[in-house]
mmCIF file of the C-alpha atoms, coordinates in Angstrom:
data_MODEL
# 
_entry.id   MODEL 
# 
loop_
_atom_site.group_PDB 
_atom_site.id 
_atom_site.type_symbol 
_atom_site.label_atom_id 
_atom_site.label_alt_id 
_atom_site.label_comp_id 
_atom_site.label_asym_id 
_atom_site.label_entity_id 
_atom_site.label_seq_id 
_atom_site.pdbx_PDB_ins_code 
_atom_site.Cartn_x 
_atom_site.Cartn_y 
_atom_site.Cartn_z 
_atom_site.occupancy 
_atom_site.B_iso_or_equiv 
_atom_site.pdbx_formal_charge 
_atom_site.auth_seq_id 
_atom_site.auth_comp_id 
_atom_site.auth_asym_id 
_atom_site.auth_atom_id 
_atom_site.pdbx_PDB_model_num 
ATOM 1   C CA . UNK A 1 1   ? -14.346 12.436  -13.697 1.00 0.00 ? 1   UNK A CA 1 
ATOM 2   C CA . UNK A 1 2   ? -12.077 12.912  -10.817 1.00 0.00 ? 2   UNK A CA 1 
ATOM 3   C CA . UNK A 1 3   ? -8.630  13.640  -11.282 1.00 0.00 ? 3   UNK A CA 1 
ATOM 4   C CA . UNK A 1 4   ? -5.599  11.343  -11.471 1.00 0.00 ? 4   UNK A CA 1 
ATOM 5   C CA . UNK A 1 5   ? -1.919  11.357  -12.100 1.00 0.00 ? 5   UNK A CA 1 
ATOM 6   C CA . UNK A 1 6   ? -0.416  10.025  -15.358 1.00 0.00 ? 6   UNK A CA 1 
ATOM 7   C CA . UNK A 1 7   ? -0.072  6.385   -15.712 1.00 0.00 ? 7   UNK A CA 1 
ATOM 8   C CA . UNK A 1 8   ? -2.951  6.205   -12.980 1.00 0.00 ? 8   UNK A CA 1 
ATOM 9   C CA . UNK A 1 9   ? -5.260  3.456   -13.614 1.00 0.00 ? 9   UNK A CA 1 
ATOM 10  C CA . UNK A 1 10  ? -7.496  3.617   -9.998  1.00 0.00 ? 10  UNK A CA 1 
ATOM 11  C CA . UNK A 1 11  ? -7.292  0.852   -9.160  1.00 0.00 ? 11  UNK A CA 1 
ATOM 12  C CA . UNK A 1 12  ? -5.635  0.700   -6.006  1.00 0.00 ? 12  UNK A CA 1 
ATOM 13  C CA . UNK A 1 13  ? -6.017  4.359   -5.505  1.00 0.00 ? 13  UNK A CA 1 
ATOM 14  C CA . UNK A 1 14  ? -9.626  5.448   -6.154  1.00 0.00 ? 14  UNK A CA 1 
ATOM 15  C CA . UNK A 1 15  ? -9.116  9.005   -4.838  1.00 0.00 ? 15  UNK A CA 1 
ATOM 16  C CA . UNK A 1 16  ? -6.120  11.170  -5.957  1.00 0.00 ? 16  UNK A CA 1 
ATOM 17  C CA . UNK A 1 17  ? -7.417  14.319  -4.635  1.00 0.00 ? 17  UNK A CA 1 
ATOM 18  C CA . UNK A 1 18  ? -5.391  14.458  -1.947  1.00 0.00 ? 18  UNK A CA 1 
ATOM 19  C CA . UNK A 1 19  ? -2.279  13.736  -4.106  1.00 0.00 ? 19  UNK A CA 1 
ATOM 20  C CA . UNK A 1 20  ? -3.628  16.986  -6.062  1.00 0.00 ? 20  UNK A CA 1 
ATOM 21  C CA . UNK A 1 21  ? -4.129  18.882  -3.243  1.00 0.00 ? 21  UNK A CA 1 
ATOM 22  C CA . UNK A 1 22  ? -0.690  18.082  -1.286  1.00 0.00 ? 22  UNK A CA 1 
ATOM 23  C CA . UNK A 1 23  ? 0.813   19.051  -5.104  1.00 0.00 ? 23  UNK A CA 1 
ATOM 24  C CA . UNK A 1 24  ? -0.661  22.523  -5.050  1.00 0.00 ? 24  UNK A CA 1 
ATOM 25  C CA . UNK A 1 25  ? 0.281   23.303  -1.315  1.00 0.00 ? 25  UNK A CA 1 
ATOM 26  C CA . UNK A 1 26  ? 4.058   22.070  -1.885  1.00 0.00 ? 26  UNK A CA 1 
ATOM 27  C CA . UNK A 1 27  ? 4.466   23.750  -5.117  1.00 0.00 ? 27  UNK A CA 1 
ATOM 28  C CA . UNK A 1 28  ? 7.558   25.879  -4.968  1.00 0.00 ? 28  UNK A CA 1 
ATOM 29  C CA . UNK A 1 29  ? 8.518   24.237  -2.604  1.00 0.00 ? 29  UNK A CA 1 
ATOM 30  C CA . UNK A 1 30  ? 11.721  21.346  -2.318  1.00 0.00 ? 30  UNK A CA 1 
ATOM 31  C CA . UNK A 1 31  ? 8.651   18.952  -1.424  1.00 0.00 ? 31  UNK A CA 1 
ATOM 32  C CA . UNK A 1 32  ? 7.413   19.640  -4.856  1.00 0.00 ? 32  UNK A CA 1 
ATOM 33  C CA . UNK A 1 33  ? 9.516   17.101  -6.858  1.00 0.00 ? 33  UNK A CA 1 
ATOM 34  C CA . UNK A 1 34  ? 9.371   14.479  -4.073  1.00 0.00 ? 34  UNK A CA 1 
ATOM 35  C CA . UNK A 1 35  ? 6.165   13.964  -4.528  1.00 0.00 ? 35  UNK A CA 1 
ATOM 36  C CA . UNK A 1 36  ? 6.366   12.739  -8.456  1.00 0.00 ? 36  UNK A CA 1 
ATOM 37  C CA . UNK A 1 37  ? 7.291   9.088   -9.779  1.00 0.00 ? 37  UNK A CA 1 
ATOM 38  C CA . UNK A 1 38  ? 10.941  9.177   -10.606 1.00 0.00 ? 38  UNK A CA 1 
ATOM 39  C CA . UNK A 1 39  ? 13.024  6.407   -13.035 1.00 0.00 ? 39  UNK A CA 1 
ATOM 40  C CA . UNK A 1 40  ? 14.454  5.274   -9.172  1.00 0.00 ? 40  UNK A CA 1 
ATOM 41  C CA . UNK A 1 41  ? 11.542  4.426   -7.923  1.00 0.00 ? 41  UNK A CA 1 
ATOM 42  C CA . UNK A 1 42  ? 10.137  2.247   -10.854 1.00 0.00 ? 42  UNK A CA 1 
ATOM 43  C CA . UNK A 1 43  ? 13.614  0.246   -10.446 1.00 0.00 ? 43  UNK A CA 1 
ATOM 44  C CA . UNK A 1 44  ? 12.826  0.025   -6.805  1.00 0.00 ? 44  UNK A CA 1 
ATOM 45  C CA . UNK A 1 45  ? 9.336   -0.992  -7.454  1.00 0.00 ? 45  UNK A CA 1 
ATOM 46  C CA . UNK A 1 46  ? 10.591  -3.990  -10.075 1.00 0.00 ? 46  UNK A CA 1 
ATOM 47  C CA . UNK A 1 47  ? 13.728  -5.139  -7.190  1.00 0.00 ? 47  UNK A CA 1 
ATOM 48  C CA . UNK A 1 48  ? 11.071  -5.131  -4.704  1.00 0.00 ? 48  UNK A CA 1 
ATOM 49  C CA . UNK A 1 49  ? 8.376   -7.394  -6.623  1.00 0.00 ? 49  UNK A CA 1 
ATOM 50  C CA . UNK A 1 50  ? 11.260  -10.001 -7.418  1.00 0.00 ? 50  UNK A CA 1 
ATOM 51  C CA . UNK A 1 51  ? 12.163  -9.923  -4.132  1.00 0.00 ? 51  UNK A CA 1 
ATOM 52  C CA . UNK A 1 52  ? 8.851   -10.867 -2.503  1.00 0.00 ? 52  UNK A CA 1 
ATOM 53  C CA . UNK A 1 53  ? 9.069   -14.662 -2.264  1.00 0.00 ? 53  UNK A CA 1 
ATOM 54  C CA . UNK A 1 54  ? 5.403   -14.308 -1.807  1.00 0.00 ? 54  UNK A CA 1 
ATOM 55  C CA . UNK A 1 55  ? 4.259   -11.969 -4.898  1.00 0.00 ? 55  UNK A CA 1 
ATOM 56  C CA . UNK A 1 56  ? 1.720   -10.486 -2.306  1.00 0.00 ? 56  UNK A CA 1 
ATOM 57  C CA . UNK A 1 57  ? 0.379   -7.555  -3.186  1.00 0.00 ? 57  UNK A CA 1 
ATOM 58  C CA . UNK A 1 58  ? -0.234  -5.781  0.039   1.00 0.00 ? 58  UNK A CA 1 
ATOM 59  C CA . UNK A 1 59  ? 3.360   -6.432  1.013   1.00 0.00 ? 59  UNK A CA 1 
ATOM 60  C CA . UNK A 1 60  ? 4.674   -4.953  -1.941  1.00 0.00 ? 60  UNK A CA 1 
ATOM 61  C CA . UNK A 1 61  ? 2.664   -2.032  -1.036  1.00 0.00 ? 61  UNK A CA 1 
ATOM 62  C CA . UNK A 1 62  ? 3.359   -1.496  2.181   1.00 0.00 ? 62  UNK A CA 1 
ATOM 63  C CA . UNK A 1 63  ? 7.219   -2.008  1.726   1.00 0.00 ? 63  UNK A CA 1 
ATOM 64  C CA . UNK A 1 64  ? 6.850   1.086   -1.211  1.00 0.00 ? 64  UNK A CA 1 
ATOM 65  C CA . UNK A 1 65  ? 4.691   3.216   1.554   1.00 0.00 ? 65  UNK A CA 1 
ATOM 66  C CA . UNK A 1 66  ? 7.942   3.073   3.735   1.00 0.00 ? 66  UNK A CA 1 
ATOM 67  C CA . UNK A 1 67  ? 10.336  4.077   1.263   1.00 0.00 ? 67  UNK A CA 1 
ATOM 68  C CA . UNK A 1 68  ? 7.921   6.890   0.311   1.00 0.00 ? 68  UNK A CA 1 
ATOM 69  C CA . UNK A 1 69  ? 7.463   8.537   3.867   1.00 0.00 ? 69  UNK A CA 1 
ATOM 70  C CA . UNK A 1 70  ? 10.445  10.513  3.839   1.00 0.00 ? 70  UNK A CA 1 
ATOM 71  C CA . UNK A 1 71  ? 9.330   12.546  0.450   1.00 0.00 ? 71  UNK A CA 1 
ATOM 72  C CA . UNK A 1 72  ? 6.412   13.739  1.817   1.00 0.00 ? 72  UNK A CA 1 
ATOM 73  C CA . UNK A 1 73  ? 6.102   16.953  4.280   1.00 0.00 ? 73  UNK A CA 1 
ATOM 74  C CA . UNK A 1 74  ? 3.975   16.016  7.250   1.00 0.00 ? 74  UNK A CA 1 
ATOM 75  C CA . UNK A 1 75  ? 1.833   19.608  7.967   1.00 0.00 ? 75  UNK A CA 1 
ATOM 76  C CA . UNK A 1 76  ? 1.184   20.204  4.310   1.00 0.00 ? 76  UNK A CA 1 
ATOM 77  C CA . UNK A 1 77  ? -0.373  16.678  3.967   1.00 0.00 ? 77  UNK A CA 1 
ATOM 78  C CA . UNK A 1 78  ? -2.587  16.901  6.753   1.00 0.00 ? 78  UNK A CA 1 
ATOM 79  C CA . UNK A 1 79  ? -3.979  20.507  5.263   1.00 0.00 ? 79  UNK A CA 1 
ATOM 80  C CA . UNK A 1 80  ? -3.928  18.480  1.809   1.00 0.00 ? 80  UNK A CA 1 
ATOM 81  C CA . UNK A 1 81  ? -6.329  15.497  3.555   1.00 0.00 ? 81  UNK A CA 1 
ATOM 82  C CA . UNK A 1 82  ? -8.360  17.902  5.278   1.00 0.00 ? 82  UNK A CA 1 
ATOM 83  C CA . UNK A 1 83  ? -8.853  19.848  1.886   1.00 0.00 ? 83  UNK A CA 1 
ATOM 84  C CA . UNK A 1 84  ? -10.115 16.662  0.136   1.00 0.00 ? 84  UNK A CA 1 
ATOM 85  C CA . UNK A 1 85  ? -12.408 16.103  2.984   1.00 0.00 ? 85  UNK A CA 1 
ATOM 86  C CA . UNK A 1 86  ? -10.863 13.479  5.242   1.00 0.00 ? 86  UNK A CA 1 
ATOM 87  C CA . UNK A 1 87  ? -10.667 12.897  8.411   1.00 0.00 ? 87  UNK A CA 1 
ATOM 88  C CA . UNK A 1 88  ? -7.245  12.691  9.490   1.00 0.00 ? 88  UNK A CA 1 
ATOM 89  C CA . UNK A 1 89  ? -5.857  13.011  13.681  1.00 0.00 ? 89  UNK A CA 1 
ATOM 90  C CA . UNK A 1 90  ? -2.259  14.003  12.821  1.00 0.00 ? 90  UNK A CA 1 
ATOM 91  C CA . UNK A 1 91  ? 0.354   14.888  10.724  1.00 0.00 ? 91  UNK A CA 1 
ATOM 92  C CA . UNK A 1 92  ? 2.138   11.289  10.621  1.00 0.00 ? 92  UNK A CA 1 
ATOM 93  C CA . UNK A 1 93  ? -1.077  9.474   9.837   1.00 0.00 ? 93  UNK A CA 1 
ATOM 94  C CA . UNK A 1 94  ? -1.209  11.927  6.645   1.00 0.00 ? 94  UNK A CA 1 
ATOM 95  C CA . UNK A 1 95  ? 1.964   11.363  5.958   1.00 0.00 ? 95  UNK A CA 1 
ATOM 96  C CA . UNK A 1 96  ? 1.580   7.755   6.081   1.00 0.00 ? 96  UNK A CA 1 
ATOM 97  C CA . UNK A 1 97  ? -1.990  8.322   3.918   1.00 0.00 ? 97  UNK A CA 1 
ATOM 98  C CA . UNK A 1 98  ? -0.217  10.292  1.065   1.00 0.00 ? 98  UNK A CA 1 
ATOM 99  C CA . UNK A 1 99  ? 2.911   7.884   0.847   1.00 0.00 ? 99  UNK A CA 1 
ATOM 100 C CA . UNK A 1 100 ? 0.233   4.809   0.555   1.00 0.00 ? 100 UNK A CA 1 
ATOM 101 C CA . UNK A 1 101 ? -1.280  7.427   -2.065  1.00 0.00 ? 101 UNK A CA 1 
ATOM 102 C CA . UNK A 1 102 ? 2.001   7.237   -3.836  1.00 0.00 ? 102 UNK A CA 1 
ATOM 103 C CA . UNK A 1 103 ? 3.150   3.797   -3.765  1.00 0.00 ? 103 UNK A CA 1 
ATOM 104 C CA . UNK A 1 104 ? -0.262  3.084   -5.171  1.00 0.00 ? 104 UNK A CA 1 
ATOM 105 C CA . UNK A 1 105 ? 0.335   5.590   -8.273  1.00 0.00 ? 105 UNK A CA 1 
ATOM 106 C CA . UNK A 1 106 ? 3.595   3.937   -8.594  1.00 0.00 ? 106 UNK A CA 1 
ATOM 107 C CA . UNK A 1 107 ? 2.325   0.018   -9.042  1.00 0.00 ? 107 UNK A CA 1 
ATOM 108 C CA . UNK A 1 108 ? -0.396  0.899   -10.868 1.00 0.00 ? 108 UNK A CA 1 
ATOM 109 C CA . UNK A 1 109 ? 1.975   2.838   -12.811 1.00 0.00 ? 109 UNK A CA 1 
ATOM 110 C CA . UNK A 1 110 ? 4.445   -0.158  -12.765 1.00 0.00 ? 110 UNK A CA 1 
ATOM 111 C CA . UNK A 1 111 ? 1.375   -2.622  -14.210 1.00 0.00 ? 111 UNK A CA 1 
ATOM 112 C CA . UNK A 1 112 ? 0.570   -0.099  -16.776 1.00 0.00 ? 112 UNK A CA 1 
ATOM 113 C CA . UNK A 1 113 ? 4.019   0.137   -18.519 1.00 0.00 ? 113 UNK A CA 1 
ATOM 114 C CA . UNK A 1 114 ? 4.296   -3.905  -17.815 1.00 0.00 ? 114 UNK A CA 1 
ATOM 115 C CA . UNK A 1 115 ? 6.950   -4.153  -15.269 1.00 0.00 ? 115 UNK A CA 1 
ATOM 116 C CA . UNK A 1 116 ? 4.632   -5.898  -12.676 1.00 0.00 ? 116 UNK A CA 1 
ATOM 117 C CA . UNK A 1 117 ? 1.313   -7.700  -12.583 1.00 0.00 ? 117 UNK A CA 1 
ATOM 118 C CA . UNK A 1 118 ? -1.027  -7.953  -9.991  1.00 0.00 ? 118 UNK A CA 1 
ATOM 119 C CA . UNK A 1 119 ? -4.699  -9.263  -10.238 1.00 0.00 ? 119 UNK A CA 1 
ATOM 120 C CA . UNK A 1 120 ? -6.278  -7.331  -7.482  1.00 0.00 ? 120 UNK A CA 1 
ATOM 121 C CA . UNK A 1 121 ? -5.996  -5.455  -4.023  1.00 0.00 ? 121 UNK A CA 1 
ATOM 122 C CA . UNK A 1 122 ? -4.760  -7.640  -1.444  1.00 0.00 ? 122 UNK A CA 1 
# 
């Protein structure tokens, strides 16, 4: 069994290795706590549902992957992407791959406690 974050269900996110990886290379670092669920983004995550006339999924998702791009450090998730095997051309697209990775923690985190509900990837 592959490794996950708490509250992780997979299923957005089938692959938190990355996530793992990017953890261990930031650690120590003020990257470090950026890169965990915080009680601000689970009220950002409910606003933002509500807020979405059309309760898509995807939309949801990609409005959380903005927000989350400035918590994560652009170099160190490349090396973390590369570590887990991906192919990845720059920093910015790794960026962009590990803030996906997080918004995707944070509503399947957000479905698990009950504040949102979503039937599948969209």
């Amino acid at each position: 069994m592959s490794w996950k974050p708490t509250f992780a269900s997979k299923k957005l996110i089938k692959d938190y290795e990355p996530l793992r990886y990017y953890l261990e290379l930031v650690k120590g670092t003020e990257w470090y706590d950026k890169a965990f669920l915080s009680r601000q983004d689970f009220e950002e995550l409910v606003k933002e549902a509500k807020d979405l006339s059309t309760g898509k999924l995807g939309e949801l998702w990609d409005k959380l992957t903005e927000k989350f791009m400035e918590r994560i450090e652009p170099e160190k998730a490349l090396q973390a992407l590369k570590d887990a095997g991906y192919e990845v051309k720059s920093p910015e697209e790794a960026r962009k791959r590990l803030a996906q990775i997080l918004a995707g923690w944070l509503i399947e985190a957000g479905e698990e406690w009950d504040l949102i509900k979503f039937k599948d990837k969209e």
